[in-house]
N, C-alpha and C positions, 0 to 999 in steps of 0.2 A: 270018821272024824268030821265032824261038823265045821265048815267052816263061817265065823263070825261076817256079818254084812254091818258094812260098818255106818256109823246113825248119823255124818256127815261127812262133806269132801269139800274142800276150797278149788272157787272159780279159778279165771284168770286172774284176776284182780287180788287172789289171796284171799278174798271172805268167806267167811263162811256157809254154806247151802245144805240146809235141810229138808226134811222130807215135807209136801205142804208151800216150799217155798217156790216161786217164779223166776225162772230163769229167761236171758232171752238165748238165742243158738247163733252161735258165731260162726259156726262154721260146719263142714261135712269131715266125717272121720276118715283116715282113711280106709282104704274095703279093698286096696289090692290082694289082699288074701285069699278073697273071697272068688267065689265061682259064678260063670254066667249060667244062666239068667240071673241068679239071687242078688248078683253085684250092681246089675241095671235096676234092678228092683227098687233093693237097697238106696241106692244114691239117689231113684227117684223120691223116695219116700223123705231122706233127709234133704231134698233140696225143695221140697215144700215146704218145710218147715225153718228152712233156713232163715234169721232176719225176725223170724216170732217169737211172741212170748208162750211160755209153756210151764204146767205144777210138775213140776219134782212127785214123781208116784215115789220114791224110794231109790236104795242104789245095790247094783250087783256086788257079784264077790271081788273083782277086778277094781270097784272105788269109780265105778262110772253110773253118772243118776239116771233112771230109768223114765223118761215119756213116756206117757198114753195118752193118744190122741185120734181124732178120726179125722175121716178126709172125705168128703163130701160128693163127689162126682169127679169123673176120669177114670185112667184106667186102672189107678192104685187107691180107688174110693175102698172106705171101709174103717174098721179100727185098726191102729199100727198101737207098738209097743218097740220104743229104741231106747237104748244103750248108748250115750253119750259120752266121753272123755270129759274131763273137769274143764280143760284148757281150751274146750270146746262152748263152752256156757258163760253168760254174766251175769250174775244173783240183779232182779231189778230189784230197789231198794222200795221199800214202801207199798211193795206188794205181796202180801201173803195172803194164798188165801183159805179161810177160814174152811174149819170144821165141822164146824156145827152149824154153820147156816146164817149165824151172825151177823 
């Protein structure tokens, strides 16, 4: 059984955020579930990104939108891929960006 990935999720703020659209990141998930190292990992990686703006790649089965991003130099340089909570995000307004090049 397939499960459906659903084609939007509302911020904090209640708006709506699609795939394509700029979000900024309010905050870090929590990851006490999670295991060390992966959880020092983990928290590094979203607390670089904390306070930025970032495109919505799409959202998992869970209703949380997916980041890709990289990271430039340090020790967690490279490209990351996260999974973020909705209540975690705020749609910036007047920033989409485009598909085609636009």
């Amino acid at each position: 059984m397939s499960t459906q990935l659903p084609a939007s999720i509302k911020d904090v703020d209640g708006r709506t955020v699609r795939e394509g659209d700029v979000v900024r990141v309010l905050g870090i998930p929590d990851l006490s579930g999670m295991r060390d190292p992966y959880r020092a990992e983990t928290e590094a990686v979203f607390k670089h990104i904390l306070g930025t703006r970032k495109k919505v790649e799409g959202f998992d089965q869970f209703g949380c939108a997916i980041l890709v991003f990289g990271i430039t130099s340090g020790p967690h340089a490279g490209s990351h891929s996260v999974a973020i909570e909705p209540h975690l995000i705020r749609k910036v307004i007047g920033s989409k960006v485009s598909r085609h090049g636009t």
